[in-house]
N, C-alpha and C positions, 0 to 999 in steps of 0.2 A: 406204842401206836397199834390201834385195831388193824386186823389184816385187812379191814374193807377200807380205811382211812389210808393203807403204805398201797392198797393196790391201785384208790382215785389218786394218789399221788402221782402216783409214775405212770398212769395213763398221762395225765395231764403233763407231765414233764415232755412225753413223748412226742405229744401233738405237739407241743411245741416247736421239737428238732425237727417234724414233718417224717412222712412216710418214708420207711427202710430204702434207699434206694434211690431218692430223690433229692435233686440238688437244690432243694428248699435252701435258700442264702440267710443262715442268721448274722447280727451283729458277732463277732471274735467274743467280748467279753461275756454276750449273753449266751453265746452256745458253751462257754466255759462253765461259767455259772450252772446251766443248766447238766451238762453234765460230770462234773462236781457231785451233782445234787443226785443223779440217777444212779452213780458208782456202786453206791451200797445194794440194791437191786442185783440180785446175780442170774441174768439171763445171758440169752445168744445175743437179741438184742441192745441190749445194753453196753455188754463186750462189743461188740464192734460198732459201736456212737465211740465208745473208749477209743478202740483202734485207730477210727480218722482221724481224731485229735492230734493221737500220736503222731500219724504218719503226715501230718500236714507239715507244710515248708513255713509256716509260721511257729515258731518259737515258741508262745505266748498257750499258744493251742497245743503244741508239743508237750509242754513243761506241764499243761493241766491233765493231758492222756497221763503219764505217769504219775501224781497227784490220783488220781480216778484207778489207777492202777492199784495201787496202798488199798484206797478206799474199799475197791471191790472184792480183793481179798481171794481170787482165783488165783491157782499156782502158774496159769498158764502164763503169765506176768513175767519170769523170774526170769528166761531169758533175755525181756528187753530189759528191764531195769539194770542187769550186772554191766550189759553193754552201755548204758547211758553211765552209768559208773566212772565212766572215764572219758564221755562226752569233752569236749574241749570249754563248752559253754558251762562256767558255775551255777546258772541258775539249772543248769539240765542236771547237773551233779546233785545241787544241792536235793530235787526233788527226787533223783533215784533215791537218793539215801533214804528221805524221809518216808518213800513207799516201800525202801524195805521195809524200816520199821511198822510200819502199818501192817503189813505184811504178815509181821513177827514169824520168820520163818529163818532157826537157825542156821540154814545151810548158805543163810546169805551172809555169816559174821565173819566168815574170811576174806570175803570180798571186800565189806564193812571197814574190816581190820587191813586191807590193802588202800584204802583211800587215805589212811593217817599222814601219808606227806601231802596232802592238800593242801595247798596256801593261802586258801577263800575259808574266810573265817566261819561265814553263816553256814559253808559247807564242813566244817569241821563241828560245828555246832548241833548239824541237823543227823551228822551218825554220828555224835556222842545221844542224842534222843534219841535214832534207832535202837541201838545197844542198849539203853534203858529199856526200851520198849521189846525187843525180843526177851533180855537176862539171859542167866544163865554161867556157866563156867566159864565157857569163853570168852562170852561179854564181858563177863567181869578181868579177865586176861587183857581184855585187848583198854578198856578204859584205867586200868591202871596202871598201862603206856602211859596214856593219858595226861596221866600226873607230871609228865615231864614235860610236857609241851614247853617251850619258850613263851607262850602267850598267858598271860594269870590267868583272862577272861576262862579261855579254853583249859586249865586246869582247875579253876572252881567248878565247871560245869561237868567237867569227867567226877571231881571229889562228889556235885550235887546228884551226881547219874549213882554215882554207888551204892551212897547215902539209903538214896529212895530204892536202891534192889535190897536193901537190909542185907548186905551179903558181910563177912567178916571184917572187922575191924580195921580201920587201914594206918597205913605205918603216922606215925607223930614224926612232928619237925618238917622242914623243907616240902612240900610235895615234888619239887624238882629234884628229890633224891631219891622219890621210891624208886624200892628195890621190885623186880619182876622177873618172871620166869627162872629163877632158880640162878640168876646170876649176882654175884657176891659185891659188883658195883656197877652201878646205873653207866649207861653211855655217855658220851661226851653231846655236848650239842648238838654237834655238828651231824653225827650218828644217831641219835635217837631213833629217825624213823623209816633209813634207810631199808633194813631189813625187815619192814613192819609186821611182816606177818609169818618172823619166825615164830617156829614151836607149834603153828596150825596145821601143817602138814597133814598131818592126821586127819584131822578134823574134814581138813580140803578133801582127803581120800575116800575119809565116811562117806560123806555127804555126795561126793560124786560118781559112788561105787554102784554098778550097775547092779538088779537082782536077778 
């Protein structure tokens, strides 16, 4: 898109939501919608249209600030998403996940890698997408957990996440038997994902090591 063509865009998305500051009332789904649409735009502006969404006590508006979160792609993000990470509501989970991914910012794969005992499928679904969507060592660590899952749907989708990172070869027979992290046999069921995000330590230390 021509920079005169994304800049009439987001004038016109703006007038829409009405001047900075003012309690202009739109319809729930059309200020969604609209900013949705504004996310990719990375101003002051734009970040806080995102922010009310967030902070609204509608759900609906909640779940699209983070959605618009991903989208925008600013790191200032990262502290709501980990916290909605563990939101009570799956659809709040489901959408942190998918705007880490969006996000693609590895320092969110142990968090990623801490949401594996989720028992909302579509949430288990949307950080097997994330971890596509970042890659990387870890990801590929933490998706070929994965392979154990109890659920087939949720292990074809971790085997189709690997697949498409082109990353090495993955074990033959059972996917309910890969072997990971350097242990000689898979957990029991019951275990699988209890300590999910053994072995990341590290990673967690990297990643949150002050400079």
């Amino acid at each position: 898109m021509l920079d005169r063509d994304s800049q009439y865009l987001e004038e016109r998305l703006l007038n829409l939501i009405g001047p900075e500051g003012d309690d202009y009332e739109l319809n729930i789904d059309l200020r969604r919608f609209i900013t949705e649409a504004l996310a990719p735009f990375d101003n002051e502006r734009v970040r806080n249209i995102i922010m009310d969404n967030y902070n609204s006590v509608d759900e609906t508006l909640k779940s699209s600030g983070l959605f618009a979160m991903g989208d925008n792609g600013h790191p200032q993000w990262i502290p709501f998403i980990l916290e909605e990470m563990e939101n009570e509501n799956p659809e709040i989970r489901f959408e942190a996940a998918g705007a880490a991914g969006r996000l693609a910012d590895i320092s969110l794969v142990p968090a990623l890698a801490r949401m594996g005992n989720d028992t909302n499928t579509e949430v288990l679904s949307s950080i097997i997408t994330a971890l596509n969507n970042i890659g990387g060592e870890i990801s590929e660590i933490v998706l070929k957990r994965f392979l154990q899952h109890t659920n087939t749907t949720i292990r074809e989708l971790s085997k189709d996440a690997l697949d498409n990172m082109s990353l090495e070869e993955l074990p033959t027979g059972d996917p309910s038997k890969a072997i990971f992290s350097g242990e000689d046999e898979p957990p029991t069921v019951d275990d699988t994902f209890i300590n999910y995000d053994d072995g990341l330590e590290e990673y967690d230390d990297e990643f949150n090591r002050s400079d």
